[in-house]
N, C-alpha and C positions, 0 to 999 in steps of 0.2 A: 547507436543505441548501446546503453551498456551492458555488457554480460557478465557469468561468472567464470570461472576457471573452470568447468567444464563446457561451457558455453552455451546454457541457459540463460534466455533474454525476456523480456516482462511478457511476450506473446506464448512462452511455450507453455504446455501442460504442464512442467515440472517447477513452471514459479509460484510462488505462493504471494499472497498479496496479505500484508498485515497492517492491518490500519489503527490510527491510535484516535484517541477520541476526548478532549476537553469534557472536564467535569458537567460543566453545563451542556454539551453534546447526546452527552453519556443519562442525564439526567430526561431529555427531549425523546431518544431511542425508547427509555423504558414505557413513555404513554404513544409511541406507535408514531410517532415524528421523524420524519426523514431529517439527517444530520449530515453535512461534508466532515468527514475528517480533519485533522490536524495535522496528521504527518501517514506519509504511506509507504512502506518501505514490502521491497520484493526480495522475497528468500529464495533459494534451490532448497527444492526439494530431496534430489542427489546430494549434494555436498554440504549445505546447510548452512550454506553464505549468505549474510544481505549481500545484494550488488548494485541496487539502485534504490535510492532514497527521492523522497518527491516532499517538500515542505509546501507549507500552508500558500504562498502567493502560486508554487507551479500546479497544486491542484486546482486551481480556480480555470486553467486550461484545460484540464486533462479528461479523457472521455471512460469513464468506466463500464 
């Protein structure tokens, strides 16, 4: 798994999870539609690095 240079990994309290969201996504959100992201990428919270990125075909695996 990957980490940061302090060694925050996507499980700890200090990652942040920033997701991005397609126009027509973003449009589905506003009338209360649950949408998958586009791209999701994991920041530190300490250091303020992304250090793991996740694109549209690895979130179709991934358990949120």
């Amino acid at each position: 798994m990957t980490t940061c240079p302090c060694g925050t990994d996507r499980t700890s309290p200090n990652a942040e999870e920033i997701r991005q969201y397609t126009k027509m996504s973003m449009f589905l959100l506003l009338f209360g539609v649950s949408a998958v992201p586009s791209s999701l990428e994991f920041k530190c919270k300490k250091c303020g690095q992304i250090f793991d990125r996740l694109n549209a075909d690895e979130l179709k695996n991934f358990k949120y």
